[in-house]
C-alpha positions as CSV (number, residue, x, y, z in Angstrom):
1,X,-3.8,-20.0,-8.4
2,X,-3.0,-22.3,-5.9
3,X,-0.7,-20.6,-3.6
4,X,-0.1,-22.9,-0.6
5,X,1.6,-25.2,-3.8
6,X,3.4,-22.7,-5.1
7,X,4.8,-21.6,-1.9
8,X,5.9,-25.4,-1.5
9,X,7.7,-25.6,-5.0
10,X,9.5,-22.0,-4.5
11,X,10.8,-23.0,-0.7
12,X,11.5,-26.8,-2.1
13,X,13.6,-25.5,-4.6
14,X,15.1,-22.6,-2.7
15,X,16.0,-24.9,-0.4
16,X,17.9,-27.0,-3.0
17,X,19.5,-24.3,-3.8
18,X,20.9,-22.9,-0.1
19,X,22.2,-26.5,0.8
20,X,24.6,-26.3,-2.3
21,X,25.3,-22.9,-1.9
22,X,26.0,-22.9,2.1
23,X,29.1,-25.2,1.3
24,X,31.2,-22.3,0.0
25,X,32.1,-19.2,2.7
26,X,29.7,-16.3,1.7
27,X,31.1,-12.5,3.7
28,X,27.7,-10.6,2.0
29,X,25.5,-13.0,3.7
30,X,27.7,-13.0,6.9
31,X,27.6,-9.5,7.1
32,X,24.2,-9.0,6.7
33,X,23.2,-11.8,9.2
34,X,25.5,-9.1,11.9
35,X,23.6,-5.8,10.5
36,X,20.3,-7.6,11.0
37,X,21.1,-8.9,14.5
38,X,18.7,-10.8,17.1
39,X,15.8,-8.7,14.5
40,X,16.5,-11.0,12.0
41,X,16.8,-14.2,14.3
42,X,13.9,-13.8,16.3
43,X,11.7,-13.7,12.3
44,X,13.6,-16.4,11.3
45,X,13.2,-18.6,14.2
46,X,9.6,-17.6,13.7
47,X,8.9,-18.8,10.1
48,X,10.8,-21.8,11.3
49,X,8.4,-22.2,13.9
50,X,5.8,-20.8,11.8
51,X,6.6,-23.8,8.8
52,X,6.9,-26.7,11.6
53,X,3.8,-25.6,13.3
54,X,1.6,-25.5,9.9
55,X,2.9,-28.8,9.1
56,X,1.5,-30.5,12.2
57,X,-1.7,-28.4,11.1
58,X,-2.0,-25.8,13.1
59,X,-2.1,-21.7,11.6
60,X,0.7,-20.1,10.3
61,X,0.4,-17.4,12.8
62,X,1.5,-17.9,16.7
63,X,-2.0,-17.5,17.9
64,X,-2.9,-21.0,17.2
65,X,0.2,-22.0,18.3
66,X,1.2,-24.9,21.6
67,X,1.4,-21.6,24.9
68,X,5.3,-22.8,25.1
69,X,5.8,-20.9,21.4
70,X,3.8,-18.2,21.9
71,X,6.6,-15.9,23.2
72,X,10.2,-16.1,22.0
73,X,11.6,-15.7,25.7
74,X,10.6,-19.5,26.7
75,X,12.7,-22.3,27.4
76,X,10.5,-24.9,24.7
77,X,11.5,-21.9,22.0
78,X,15.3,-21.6,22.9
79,X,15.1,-25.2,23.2
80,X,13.5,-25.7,19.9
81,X,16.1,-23.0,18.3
82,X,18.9,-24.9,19.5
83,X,17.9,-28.4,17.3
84,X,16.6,-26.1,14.0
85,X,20.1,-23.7,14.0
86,X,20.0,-24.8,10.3
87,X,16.5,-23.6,9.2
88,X,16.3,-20.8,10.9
89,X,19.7,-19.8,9.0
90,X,17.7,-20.9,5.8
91,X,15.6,-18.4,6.8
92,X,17.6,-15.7,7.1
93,X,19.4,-16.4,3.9
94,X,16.0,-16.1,2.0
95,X,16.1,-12.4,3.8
96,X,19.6,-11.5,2.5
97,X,17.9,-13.0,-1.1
98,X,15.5,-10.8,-0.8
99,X,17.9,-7.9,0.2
100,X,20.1,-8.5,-2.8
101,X,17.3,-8.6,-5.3
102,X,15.8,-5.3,-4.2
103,X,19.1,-3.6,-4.3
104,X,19.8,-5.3,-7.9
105,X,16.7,-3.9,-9.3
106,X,17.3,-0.3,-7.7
107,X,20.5,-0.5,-9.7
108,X,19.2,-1.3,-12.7
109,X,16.5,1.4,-12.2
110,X,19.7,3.9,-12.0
111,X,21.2,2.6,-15.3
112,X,18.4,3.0,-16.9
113,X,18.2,6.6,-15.9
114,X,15.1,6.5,-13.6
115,X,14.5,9.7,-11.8
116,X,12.9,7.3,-9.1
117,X,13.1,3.7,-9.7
118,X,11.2,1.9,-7.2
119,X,8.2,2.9,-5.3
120,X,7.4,0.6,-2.7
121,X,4.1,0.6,-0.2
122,X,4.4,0.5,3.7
123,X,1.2,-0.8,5.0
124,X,-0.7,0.4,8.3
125,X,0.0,-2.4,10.4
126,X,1.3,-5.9,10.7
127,X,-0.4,-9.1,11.2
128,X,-1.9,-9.4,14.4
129,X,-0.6,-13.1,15.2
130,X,2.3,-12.4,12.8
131,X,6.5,-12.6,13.1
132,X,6.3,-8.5,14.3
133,X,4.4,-9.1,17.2
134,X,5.5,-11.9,18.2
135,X,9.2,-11.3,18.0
136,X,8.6,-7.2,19.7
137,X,5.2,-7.7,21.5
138,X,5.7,-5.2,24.2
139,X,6.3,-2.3,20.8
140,X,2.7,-3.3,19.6
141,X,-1.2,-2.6,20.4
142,X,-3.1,-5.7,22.7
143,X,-6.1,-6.8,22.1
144,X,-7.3,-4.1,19.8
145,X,-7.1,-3.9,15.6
146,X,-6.9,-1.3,13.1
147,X,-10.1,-0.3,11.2
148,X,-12.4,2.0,10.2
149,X,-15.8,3.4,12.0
150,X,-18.6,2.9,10.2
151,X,-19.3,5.7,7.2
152,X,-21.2,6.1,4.2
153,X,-19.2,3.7,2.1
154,X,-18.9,1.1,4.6
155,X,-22.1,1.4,7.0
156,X,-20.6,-1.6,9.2
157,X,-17.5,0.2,10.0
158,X,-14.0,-2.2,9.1
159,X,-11.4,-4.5,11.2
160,X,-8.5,-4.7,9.1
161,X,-7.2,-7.3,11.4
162,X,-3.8,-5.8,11.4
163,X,-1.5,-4.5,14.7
164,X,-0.5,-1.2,15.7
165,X,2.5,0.1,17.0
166,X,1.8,1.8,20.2
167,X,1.6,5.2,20.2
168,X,4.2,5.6,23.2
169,X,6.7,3.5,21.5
170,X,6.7,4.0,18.2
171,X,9.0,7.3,18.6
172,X,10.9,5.8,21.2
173,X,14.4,4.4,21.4
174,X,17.5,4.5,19.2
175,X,16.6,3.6,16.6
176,X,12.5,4.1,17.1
177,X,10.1,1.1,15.6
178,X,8.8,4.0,13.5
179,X,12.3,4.6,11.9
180,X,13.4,0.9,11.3
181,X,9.9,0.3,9.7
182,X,10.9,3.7,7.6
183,X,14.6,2.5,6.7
184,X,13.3,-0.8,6.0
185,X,12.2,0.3,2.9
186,X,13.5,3.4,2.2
187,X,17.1,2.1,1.9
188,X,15.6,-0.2,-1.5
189,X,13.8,2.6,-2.9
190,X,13.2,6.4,-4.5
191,X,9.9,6.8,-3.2
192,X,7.6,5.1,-0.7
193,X,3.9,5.6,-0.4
194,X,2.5,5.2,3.2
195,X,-0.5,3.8,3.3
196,X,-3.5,5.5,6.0
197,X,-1.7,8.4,6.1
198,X,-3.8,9.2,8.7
199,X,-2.2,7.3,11.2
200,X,0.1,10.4,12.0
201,X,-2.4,11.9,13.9
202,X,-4.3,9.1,15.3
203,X,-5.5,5.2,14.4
204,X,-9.2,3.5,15.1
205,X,-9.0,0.6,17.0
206,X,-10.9,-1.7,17.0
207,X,-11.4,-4.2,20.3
208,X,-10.9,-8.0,19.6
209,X,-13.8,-9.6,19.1
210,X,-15.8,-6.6,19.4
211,X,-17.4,-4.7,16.1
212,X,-16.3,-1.8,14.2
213,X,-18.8,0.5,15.6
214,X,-17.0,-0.3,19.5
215,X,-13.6,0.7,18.3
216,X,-11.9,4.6,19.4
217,X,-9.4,6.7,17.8
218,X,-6.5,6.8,19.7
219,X,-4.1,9.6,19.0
220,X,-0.3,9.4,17.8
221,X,2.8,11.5,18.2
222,X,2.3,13.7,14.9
223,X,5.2,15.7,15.3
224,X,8.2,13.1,16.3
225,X,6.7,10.5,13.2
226,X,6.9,13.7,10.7
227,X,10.6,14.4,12.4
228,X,11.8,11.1,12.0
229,X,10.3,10.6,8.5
230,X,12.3,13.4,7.5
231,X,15.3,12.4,8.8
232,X,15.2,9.0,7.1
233,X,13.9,10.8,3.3
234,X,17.1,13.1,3.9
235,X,19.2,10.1,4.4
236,X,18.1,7.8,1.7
237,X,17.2,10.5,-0.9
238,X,13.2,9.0,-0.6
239,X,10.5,10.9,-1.7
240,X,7.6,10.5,0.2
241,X,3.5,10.6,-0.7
242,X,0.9,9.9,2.2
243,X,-2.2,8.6,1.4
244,X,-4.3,11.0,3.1
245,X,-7.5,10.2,1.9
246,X,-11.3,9.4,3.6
247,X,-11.3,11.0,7.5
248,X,-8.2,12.6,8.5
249,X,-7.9,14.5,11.2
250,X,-8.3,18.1,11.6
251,X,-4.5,19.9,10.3
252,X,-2.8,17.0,9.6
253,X,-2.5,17.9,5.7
254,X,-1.3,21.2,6.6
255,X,1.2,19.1,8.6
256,X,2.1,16.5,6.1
257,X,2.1,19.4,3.5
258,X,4.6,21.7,5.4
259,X,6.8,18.2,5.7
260,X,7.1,18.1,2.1
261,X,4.7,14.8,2.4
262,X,3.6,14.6,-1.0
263,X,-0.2,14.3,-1.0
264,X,-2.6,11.8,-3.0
265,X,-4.9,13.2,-5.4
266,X,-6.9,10.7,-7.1
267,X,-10.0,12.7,-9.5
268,X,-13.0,11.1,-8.2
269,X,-12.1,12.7,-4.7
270,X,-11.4,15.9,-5.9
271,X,-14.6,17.7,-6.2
272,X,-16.1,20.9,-4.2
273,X,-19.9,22.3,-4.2
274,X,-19.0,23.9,-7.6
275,X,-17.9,20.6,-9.5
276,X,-14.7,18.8,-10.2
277,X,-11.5,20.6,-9.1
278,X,-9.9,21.4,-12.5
279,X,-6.2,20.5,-12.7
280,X,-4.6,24.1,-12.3
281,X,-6.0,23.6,-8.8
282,X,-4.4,20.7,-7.6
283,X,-1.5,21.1,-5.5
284,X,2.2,20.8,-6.8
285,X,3.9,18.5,-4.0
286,X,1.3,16.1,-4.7
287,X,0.8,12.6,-6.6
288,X,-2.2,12.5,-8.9
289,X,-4.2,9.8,-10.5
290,X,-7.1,8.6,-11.8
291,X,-7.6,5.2,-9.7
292,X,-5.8,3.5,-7.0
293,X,-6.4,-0.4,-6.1
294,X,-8.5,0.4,-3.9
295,X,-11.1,1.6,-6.6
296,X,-12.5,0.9,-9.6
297,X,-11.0,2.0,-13.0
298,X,-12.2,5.1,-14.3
299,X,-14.2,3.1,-16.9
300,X,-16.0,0.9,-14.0
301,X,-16.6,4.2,-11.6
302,X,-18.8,6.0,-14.6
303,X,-20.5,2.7,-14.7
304,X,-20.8,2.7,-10.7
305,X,-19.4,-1.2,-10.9
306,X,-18.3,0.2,-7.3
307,X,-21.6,1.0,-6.2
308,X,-23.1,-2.6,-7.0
309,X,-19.9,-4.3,-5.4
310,X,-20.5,-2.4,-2.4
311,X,-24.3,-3.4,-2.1
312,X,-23.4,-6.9,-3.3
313,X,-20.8,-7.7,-0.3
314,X,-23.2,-5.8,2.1
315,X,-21.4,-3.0,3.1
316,X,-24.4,-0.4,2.4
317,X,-28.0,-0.9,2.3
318,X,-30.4,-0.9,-0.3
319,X,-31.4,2.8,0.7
320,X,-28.1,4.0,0.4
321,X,-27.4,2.3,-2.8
322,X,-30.0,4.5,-4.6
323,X,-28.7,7.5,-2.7
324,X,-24.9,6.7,-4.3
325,X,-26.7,6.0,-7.2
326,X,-28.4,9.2,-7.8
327,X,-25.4,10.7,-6.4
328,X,-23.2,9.2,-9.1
329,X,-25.7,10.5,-11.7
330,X,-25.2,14.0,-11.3
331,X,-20.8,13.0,-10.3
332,X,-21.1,12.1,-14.5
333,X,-22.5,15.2,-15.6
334,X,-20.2,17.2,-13.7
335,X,-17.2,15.3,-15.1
336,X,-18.4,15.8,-18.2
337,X,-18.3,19.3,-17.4
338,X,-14.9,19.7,-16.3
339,X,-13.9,17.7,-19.3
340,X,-15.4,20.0,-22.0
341,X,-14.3,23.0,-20.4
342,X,-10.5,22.2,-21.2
343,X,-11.7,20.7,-24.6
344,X,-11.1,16.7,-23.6
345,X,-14.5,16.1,-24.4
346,X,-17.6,17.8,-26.4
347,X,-19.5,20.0,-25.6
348,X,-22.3,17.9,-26.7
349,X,-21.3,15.1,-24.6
350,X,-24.1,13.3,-22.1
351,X,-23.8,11.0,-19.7
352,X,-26.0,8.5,-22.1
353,X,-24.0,9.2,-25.2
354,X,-20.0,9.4,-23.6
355,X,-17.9,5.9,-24.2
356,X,-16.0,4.6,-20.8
357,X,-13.5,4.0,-22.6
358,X,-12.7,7.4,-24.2
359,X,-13.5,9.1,-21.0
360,X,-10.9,6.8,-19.4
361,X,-8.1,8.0,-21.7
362,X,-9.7,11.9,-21.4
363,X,-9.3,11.2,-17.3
364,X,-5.6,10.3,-17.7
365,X,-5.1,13.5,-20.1
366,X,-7.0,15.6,-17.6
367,X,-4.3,14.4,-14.7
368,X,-1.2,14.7,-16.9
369,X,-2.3,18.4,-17.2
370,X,-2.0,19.4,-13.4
371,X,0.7,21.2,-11.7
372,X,1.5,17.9,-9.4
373,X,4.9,16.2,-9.0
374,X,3.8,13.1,-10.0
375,X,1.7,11.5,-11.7
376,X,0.5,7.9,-11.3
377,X,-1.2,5.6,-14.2
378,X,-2.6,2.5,-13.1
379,X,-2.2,-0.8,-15.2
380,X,-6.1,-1.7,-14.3
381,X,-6.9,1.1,-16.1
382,X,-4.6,1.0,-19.1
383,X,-6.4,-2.7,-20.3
384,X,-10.1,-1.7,-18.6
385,X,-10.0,-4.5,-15.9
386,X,-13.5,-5.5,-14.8
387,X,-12.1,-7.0,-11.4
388,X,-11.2,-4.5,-8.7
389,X,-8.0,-5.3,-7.1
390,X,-9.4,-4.6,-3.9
391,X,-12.3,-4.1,-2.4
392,X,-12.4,-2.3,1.1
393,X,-14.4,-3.8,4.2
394,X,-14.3,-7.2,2.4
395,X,-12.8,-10.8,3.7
396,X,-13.7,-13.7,2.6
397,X,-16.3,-13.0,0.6
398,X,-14.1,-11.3,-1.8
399,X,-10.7,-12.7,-3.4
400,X,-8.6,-9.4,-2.3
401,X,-5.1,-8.9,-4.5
402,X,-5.7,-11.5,-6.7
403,X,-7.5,-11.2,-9.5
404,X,-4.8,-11.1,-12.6
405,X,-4.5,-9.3,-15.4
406,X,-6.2,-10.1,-18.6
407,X,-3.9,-9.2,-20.8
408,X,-0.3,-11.0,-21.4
409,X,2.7,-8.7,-20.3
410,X,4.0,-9.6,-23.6
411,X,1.0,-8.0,-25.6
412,X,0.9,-4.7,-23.2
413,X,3.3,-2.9,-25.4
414,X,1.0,-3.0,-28.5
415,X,-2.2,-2.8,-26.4
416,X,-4.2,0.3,-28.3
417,X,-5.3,2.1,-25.0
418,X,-1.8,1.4,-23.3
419,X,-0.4,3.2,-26.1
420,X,-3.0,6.1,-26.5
421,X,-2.5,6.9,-22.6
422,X,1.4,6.3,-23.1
423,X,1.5,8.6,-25.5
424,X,-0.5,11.4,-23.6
425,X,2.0,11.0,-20.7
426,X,4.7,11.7,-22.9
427,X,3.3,14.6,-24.2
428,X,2.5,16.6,-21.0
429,X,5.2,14.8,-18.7
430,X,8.5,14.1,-20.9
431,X,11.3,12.0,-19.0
432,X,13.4,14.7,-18.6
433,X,10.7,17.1,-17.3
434,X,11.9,20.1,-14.8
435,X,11.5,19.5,-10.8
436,X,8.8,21.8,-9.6
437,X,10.0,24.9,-8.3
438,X,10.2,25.6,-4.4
439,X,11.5,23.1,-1.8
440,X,12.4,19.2,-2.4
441,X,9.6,17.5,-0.2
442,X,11.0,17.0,3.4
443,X,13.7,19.2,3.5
């Protein structure tokens, strides 16, 4: 898909659209426009800049961008402000668009008698040359990017090539950077999953222009995030789930747990010295699953499709392959294990003889069977997708968040294994299931 085109057509037409509609008064956009304030000025005037700049061919981003532009406090940027008042209101009208489709699709999710409705994401970090920190510079990181040190799955370490907030602003203030990048989403949704959950405790940096293995963790106000993320799920009815997977730091589960921050269970990850964790074991304020998009489908992990992606891109050696793969080996028969002991599969089943396929729809049976909250089923896994959405540690050597789907939306509903997994969730999860018993998360 040719994105840079489509992006042209949707604005071009958009546009179309504003300068017929701009003619007539509009109070919901006029009010919004107040509510937003110099926040939503200062990111319109940037993707104003941010179009105009492009269009002499330059980046999109402001660190390619003439020195005048590169802070919004210069006389060239009020100056250029000033003779583009009409697209940077453009731009702020394709916010309140945005605005008013969220909260229309909330509201249908209500009518439709969703217990949650939508479930939006909130990333680690911003762009680094992006409208965020260029519009409140002074609330983010310099010079430095999140990432990952280097560990088993990614022997290199990992620049995301996203911004931080810094640790000694992002509590501070009325309202805190940390609680309008909460309400921000929270207000348009009935649960939001935080990406790098780790971040309440502490975030590896990684120095510009410097490699993985040169970055530090830096450590972040636990307590006041946890607070103020409370404050905001109270306030917008939100549940909340934290992705704390990989290397968290020491307590901060007990901490996220004793928030009522739902935690992220996905089955690969839950194993001990004894073998898979069997789904009585798994914690009740939780959110379970079988994959995420960060991983392959259940069906490509017994094949270890991840493994040879990983060695492919060069994010492990050839030595460590081998070790993954023997490592992998004995992950199947232990599976297998935990399968046939609560009757999913045989007890004659081998890791030589067991379909992916079948496995994948035991996987999803074996999660709709544990004590968790919620339950997550992924759409790469319901039609077997050979394409990982995403592959961590990769660039440009991998098209991230873009491969589509290979079935048609229009052919899902008849789609043999979306229906066998469909009906499994029905079974053990029924719409109008019982809350778990105890305290609503983050109470």
């Amino acid at each position: 898909m040719d994105y840079e085109a489509v992006a042209r057509l949707k604005l071009k037409a958009l546009r179309s659209i504003w300068e017929v509609g701009r003619k007539a008064p509009n109070l919901a956009f006029d009010e919004f426009v107040r509510e937003g304030g110099e926040s939503l000025r200062l990111h319109a005037l940037f993707e104003t800049l941010s179009h105009a700049e492009s269009a002499s061919g330059l980046r999109a981003g402001w660190g390619s961008w003439p020195s005048e532009y590169q802070s919004p406090h210069s006389g060239a940027v009020d100056a250029f402000a000033q003779e583009h008042h009409g697209d940077i209101e453009f731009h702020q009208w394709l916010q309140w668009l945005a605005h008013v489709q969220l909260c229309e699709a909330q509201e249908c999710c209500r009518k439709a008698d969703m217990r949650i409705g939508l479930y939006l994401d909130i990333a680690v970090g911003e762009a680094l040359d992006g409208s965020a920190t260029w519009s409140e510079e002074s609330s983010y990181v310099a010079g430095a990017a999140v990432g990952n040190p280097p560990e088993p799955f990614a022997t290199q370490g990992q620049d995301w090539r996203l911004a931080a907030l810094r640790p000694d602003r992002i509590t501070a203030g009325e309202p805190s950077p940390f609680t309008c990048l909460m309400r921000a989403s929270m207000r348009y949704a009935g649960a939001i999953r935080i990406d790098h959950a780790a971040a309440f405790a502490r975030l590896y940096l990684v120095p510009i222009n410097a490699t993985p293995a040169d970055g530090a963790y830096v450590r972040y106000p636990g307590d006041d995030m946890l607070e103020q993320l409370a404050n905001m799920s109270r306030r917008y009815e939100c549940l909340v789930i934290g992705e704390d997977l990989g290397e968290v730091a020491s307590g901060l589960r007990e901490d996220l747990a004793s928030a009522y921050v739902l935690s992220y269970r996905i089955l690969s990850y839950e194993q001990t010295d004894e073998g898979f964790v069997l789904p009585e074991h798994y914690p009740q304020f939780a959110l379970a699953c079988v994959s995420t998009h960060d991983h392959q489908t259940f069906a490509g992990w017994w094949k270890g499709a991840d493994i040879a992606l990983r060695l492919e891109h060069e994010l492990v050696s050839e030595e460590t392959t081998v070790q993954h793969q023997d490592y992998r080996i004995d992950e199947r028969k232990r599976v297998l294990e935990a399968f046939s002991a609560l009757g999913l599969a045989g007890s004659d089943a081998s890791p030589r003889t067991s379909e992916p396929e079948q496995l994948a729809v035991a996987a999803h049976e074996f999660i709709a069977m544990t004590p968790s909250m919620l339950a997550s089923v992924r759409l790469a896994d319901l039609t077997d997708e050979q394409s990982p959405t995403n592959i961590p540690g990769t660039d440009k050597t991998y098209p991230n968040w873009r491969p589509k789907l290979s079935v048609d939306l229009e052919a899902l509903e008849k789609h043999p294994h979306v229906r066998r997994i469909a009906a499994i969730m029905n079974r053990y999860r029924p719409r109008h299931a019982g809350r778990p018993k105890g305290k609503p998360p983050l109470s």
